[in-house]
C-alpha positions as CSV (number, residue, x, y, z in Angstrom):
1,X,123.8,283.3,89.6
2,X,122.8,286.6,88.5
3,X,118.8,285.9,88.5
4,X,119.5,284.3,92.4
5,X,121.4,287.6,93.2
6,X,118.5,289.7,91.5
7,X,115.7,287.7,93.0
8,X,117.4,288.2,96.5
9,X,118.1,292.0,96.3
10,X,114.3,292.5,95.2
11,X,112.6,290.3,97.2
12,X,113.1,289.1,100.9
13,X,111.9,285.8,101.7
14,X,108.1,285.9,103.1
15,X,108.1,284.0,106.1
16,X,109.8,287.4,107.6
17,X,106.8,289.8,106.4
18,X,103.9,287.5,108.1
19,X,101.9,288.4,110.9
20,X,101.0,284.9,113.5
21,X,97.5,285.2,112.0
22,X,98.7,285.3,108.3
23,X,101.3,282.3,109.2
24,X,98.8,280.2,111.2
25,X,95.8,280.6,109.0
26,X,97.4,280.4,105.6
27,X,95.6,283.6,104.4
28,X,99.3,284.7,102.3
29,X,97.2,282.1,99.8
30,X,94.9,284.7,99.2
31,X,98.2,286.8,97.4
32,X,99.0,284.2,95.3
33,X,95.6,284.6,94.0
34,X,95.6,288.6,93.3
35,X,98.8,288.1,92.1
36,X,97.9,285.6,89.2
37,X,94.6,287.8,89.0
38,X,96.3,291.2,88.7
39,X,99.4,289.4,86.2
40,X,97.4,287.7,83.5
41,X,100.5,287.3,81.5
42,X,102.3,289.7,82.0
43,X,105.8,289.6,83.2
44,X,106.6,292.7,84.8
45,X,104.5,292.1,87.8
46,X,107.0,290.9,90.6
47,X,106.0,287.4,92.2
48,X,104.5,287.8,95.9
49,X,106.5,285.3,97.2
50,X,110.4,284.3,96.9
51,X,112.3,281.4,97.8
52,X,114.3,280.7,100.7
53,X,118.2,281.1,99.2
54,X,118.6,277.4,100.4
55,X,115.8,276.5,98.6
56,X,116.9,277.6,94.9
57,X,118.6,275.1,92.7
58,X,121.9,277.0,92.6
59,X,122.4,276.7,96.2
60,X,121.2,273.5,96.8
61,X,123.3,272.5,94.1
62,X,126.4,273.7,95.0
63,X,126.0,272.5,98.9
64,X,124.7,269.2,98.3
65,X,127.8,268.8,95.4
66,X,130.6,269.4,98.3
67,X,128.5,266.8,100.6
68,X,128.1,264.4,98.1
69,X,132.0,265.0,97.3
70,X,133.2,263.9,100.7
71,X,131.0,261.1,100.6
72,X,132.8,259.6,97.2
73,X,136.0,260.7,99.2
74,X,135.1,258.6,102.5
75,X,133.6,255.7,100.3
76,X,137.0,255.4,98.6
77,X,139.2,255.6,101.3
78,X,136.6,252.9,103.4
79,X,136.7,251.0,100.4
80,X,132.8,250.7,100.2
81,X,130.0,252.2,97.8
82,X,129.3,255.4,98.2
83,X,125.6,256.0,100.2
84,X,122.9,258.2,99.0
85,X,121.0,258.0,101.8
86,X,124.2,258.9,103.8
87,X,124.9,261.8,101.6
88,X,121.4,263.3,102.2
89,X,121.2,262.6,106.1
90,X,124.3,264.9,106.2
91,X,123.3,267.7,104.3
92,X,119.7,268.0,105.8
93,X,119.5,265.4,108.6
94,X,120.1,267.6,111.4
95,X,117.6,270.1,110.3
96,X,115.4,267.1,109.9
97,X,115.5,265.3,112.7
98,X,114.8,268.7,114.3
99,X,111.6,268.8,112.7
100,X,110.5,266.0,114.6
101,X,109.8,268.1,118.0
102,X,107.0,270.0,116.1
103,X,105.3,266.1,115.8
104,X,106.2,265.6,119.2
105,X,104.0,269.0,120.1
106,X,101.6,268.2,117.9
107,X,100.7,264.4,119.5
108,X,101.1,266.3,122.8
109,X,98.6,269.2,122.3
110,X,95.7,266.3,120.5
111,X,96.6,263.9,123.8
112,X,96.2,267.1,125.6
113,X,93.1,268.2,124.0
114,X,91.3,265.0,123.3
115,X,92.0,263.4,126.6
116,X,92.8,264.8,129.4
117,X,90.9,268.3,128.8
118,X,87.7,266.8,127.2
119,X,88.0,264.1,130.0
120,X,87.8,267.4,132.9
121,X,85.4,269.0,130.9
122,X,82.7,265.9,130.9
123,X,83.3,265.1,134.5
124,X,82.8,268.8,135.4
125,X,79.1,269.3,133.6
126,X,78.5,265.8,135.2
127,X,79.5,266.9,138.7
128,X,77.0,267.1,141.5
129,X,78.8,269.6,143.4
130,X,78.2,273.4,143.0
131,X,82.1,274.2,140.9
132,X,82.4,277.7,139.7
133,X,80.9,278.5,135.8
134,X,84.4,279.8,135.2
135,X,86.5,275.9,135.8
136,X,83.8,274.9,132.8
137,X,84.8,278.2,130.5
138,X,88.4,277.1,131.1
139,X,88.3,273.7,129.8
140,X,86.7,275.3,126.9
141,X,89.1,277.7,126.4
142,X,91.7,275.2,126.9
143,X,90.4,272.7,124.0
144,X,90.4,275.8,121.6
145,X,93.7,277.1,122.8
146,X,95.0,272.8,122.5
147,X,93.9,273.1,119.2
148,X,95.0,276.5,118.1
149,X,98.6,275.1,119.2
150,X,98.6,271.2,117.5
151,X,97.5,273.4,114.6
152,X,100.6,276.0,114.4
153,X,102.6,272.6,115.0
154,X,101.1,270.8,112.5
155,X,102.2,273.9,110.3
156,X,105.1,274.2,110.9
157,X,106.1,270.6,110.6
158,X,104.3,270.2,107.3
159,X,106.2,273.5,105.8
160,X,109.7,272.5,107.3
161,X,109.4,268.5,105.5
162,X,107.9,270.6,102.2
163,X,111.0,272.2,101.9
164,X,114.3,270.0,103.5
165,X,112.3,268.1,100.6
166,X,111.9,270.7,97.2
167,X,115.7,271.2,98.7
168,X,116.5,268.3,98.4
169,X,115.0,267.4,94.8
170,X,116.5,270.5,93.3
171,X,119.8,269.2,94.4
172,X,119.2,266.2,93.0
173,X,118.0,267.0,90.0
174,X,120.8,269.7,89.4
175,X,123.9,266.3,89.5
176,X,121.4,264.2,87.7
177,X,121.1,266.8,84.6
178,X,124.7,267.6,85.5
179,X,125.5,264.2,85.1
180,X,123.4,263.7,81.7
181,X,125.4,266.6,80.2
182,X,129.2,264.9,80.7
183,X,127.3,261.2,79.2
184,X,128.4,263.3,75.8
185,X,125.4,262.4,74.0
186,X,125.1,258.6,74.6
187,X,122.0,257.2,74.6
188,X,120.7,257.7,78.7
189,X,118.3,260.3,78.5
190,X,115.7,258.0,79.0
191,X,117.3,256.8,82.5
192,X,117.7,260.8,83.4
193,X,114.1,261.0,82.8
194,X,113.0,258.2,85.2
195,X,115.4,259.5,87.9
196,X,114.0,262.8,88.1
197,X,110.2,262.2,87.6
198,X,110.2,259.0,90.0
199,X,113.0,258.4,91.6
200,X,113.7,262.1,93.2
201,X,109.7,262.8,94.0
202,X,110.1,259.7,96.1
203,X,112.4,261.6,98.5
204,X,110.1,264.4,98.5
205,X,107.6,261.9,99.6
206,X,110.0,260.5,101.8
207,X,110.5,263.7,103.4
208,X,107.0,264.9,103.6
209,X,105.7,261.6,105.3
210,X,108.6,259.9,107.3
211,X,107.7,262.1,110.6
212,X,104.2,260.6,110.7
């Protein structure tokens, strides 16, 4: 709790400090890369980048632990087993589901794009009739600004499902381990194991992938 409460106070989340360029075109890469350049093992040298507070394993942890919670409580009371995928769809399912509108942009802007403007733009340079340079320049400008958008979209769906799912794993991972610490030393570490390094990177993929 400490380290989340120093990490916040020191460094604001990233997303706040970027410019449309620097969040379209992915060029905050380029300070991961002086940063690593200019640390070279040292450990003073603050990291350019933080965290969302929902993203860190304490939070996650504790917000996923009350969900999960009320799920046991429901399951018991409906006299039925209690349902992961339940568990999960109400802690992040909202903000999920959400996420979908940037896909539905994004097929828009490439239907947008790849048909209808590309389509305008080929009948125009095939027309026999004088039609002003500028309808052409247009259609052009339109494709680039078509793709500029399904782009952003793309973006932003990509970096919301990257982290609903790293959310998601360090919550899981947090009752797993929690979990393999109340087993009192019986021999299940080798389940643990699995769970995290198979079964909880299949939500991530699940995550990542389900919009497309």
């Amino acid at each position: 709790a400490g380290n989340l409460k120093l990490g916040r106070s020191h460094e604001k989340h990233m997303w706040m400090r970027l410019n449309l360029f620097q969040y379209i075109g992915f060029t905050w890469v380029v300070q991961f890369i002086r940063f690593f350049h200019r640390a070279n093992g040292k450990q003073d040298i603050p990291p350019p980048i933080s965290l969302h507070e929902r993203e860190s394993a304490a939070v996650a942890q504790d917000h996923f632990q009350e969900v999960w919670a009320a799920e046991l409580r429901a399951a018991a009371s409906a006299k039925r087993e209690p349902s992961l995928m339940r568990a999960l769809f109400k802690a992040y399912g909202v903000r999920y589901c959400a996420l979908g509108i940037w896909k539905v942009l994004h097929s828009f802007f490439i239907w947008f794009a790849a048909f209808y403007l590309i389509r305008s733009l080929i009948l125009y340079a095939e027309s026999v009739t004088t039609t002003h340079p500028a309808v052409g320049y247009g259609y052009a400008l339109g494709i680039l600004g078509a793709a500029i958008a399904q782009t952003y979209c793309l973006n932003q769906l990509q970096s919301g499902c990257a982290s609903i799912g790293v959310t998601a794993k360090a919550a899981l991972s947090s009752l797993v381990y929690r979990k393999m610490m109340r087993m009192n030393g019986t021999n299940g570490g080798g389940g643990v194991v699995s769970i995290i390094a198979r079964e909880c990177d299949r939500v991530v993929d699940g995550c990542l992938y389900f919009h497309y």
